[in-house]
C-alpha positions in Angstrom: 23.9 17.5 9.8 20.4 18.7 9.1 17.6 18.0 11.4 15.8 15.3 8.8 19.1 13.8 8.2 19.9 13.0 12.0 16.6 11.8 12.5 16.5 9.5 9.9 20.0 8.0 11.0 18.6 7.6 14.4 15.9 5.7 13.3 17.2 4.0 10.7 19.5 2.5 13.3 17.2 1.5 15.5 16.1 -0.4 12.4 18.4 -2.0 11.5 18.3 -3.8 15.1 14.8 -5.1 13.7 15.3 -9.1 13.7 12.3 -11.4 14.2 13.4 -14.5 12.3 14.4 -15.9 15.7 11.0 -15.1 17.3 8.2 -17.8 17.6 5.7 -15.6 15.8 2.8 -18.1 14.5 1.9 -17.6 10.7 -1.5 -17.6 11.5 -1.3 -14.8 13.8 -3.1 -11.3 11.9 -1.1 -8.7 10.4 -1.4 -5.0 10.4 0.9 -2.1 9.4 0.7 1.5 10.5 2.5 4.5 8.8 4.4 7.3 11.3 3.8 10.4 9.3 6.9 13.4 9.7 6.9 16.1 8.5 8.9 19.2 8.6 7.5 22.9 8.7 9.2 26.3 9.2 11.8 23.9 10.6 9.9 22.1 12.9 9.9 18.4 12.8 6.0 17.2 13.1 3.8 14.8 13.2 0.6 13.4 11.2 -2.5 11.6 13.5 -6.0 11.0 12.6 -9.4 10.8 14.4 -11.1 7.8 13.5 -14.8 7.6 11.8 -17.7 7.7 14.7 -19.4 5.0 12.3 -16.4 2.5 12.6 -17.0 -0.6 14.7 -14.0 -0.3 16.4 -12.2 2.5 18.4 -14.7 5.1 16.7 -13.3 8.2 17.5 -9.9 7.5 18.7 -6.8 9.3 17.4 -4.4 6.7 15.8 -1.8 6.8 12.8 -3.2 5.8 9.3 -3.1 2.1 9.2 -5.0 -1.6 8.6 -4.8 -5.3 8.3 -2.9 -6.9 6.1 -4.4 -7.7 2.5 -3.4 -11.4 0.4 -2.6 -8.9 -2.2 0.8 -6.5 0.2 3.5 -7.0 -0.8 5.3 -7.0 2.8 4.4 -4.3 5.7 5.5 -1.4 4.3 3.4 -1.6 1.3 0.2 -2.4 3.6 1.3 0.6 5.4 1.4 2.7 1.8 -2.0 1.4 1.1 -4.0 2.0 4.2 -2.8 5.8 4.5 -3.4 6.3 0.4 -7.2 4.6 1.2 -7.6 6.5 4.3 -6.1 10.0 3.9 -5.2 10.6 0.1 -1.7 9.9 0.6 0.2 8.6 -2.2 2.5 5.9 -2.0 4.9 7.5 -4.0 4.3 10.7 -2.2 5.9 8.6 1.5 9.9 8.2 1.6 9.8 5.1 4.1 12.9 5.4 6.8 12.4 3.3 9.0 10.3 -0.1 10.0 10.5 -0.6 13.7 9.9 -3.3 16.3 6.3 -4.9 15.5 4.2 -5.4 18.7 1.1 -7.5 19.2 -1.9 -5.1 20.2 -4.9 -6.4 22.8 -6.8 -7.8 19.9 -4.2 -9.7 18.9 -2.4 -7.8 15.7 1.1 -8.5 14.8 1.4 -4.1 14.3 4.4 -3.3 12.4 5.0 0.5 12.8 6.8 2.0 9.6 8.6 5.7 9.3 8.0 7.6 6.7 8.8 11.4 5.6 6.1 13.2 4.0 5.7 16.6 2.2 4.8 20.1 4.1 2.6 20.8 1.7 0.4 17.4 1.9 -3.2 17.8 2.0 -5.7 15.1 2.8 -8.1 13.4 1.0 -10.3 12.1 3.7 -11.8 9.0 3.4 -15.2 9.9 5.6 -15.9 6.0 6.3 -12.9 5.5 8.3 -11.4 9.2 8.7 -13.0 12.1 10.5 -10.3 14.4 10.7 -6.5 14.9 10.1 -4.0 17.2 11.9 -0.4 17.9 12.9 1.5 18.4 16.0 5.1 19.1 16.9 6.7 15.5 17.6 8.8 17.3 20.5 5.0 17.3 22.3 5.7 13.5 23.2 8.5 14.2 25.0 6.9 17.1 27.5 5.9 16.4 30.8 2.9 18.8 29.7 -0.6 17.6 29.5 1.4 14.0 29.7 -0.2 11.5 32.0 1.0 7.9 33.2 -1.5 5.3 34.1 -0.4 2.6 35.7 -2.2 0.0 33.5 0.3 -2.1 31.3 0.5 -1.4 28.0 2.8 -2.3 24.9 5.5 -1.7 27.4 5.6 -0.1 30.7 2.3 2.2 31.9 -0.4 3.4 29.6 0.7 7.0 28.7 -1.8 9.7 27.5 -1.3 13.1 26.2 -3.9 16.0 25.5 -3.6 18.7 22.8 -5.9 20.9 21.8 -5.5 22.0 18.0 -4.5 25.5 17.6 -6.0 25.5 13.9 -9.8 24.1 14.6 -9.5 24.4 18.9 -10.4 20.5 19.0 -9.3 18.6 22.0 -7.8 15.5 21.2 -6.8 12.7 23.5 -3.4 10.5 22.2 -3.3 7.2 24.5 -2.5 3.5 24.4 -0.6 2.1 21.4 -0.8 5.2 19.6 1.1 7.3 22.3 3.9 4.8 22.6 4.5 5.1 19.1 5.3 8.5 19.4 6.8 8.8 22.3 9.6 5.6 20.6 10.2 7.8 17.5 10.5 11.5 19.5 13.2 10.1 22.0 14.6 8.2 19.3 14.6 10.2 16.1 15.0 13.4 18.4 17.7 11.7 20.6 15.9 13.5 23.5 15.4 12.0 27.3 11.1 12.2 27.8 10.6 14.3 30.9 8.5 11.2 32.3 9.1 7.4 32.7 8.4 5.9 29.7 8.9 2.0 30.5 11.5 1.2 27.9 15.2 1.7 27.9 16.5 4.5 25.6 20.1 2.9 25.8 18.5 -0.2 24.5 15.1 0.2 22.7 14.9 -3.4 20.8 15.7 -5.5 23.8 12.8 -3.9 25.5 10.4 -4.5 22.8 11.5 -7.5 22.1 10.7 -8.9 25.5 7.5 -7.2 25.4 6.8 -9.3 22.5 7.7 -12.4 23.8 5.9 -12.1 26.5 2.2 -11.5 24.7 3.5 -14.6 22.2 3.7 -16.4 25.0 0.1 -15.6 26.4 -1.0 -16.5 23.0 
């Protein structure tokens, strides 16, 4: 099987473990959607981030996937994910073969944030949206499962410690710092879409992804 093939089986059965119809999640509580960009390249599975706009009230600067609130006018999460990275970065809708939707989590400010998987094109190029966008770049997703320029602080996050990576951009020599939310992200889809053990803890049970996040999520609806 090829390599896009196996990982979109492994993630597409983590999937299909997705249930939340059971969960006590409050209709008023805000929506978000983010989209998990992969690509492949000379055979190399990788994947999309962007900097955030210095002139954006909140988390200016911070590396994060392309993503936003949800608008009256989605359809469901997936299609608020399609929208913010076509607003954002340029990225057609049609242009994004969704593989995945995976556990939501509730970030510090409160957002219901569902993650969705998506395959996109080598040969992608931006369309920046300046206002919210400074900059978009690639990176092998195998980085987020290197004990290298990895670091665990023990600060809880989503689930387990706060984990941070640094990578410094071979094609422009920026250093950029992947923490928080937007680490754990990666680090779920690498071990799971690569089926590869993290040299580190990561604070969530590879046997058993769902259950873990699933209790995470209980437990901030219940600090709610």
């Amino acid at each position: 099987m090829e390599l896009k093939e196996r990982v979109t089986a492994a993630l597409r059965s983590l999937s299909g473990k997705v249930e939340l119809s059971r969960l006590p999640i409050p209709k008023s509580l805000p929506k978000a959607s983010v989209l998990i960009p992969l690509l492949l390249q000379d055979g190399e599975l990788r994947l999309l981030l962007t900097v955030r706009s210095i002139h954006l009230s909140h988390h200016a600067g911070e590396v994060c996937f392309p993503g936003g609130k949800c608008e009256s006018s989605d359809r469901d999460d997936v299609h608020t994910a399609l929208r913010e990275a076509e607003e954002e970065i340029g990225l057609p809708a049609d242009a994004a073969q969704v593989i995945a939707t995976l556990f939501p989590v509730i970030n510090k400010a409160g957002l219901l944030i569902t993650p969705v998987v998506a395959f996109i094109q080598s040969s992608f190029r931006p369309s920046i949206n300046p206002q919210e966008v400074s900059e978009v770049f690639t990176l092998p997703l195998d980085f987020f499962t290197r004990a290298d320029h990895h670091s665990g602080y023990p600060v809880p996050s989503v689930f387990g410690p706060t984990h941070s990576f640094m990578y410094t951009d071979p094609a422009s020599g920026r250093v950029h710092q992947i923490w928080g939310l937007t680490a754990a992200l990666a680090i779920t889809v690498a071990a799971i879409g690569l089926q590869k053990t993290p040299e580190f803890q990561t604070g969530f049970d590879l046997e058993d992804p769902v259950s873990t996040f699933r209790s995470a999520l209980q437990r901030r609806l219940s600090k709610l």
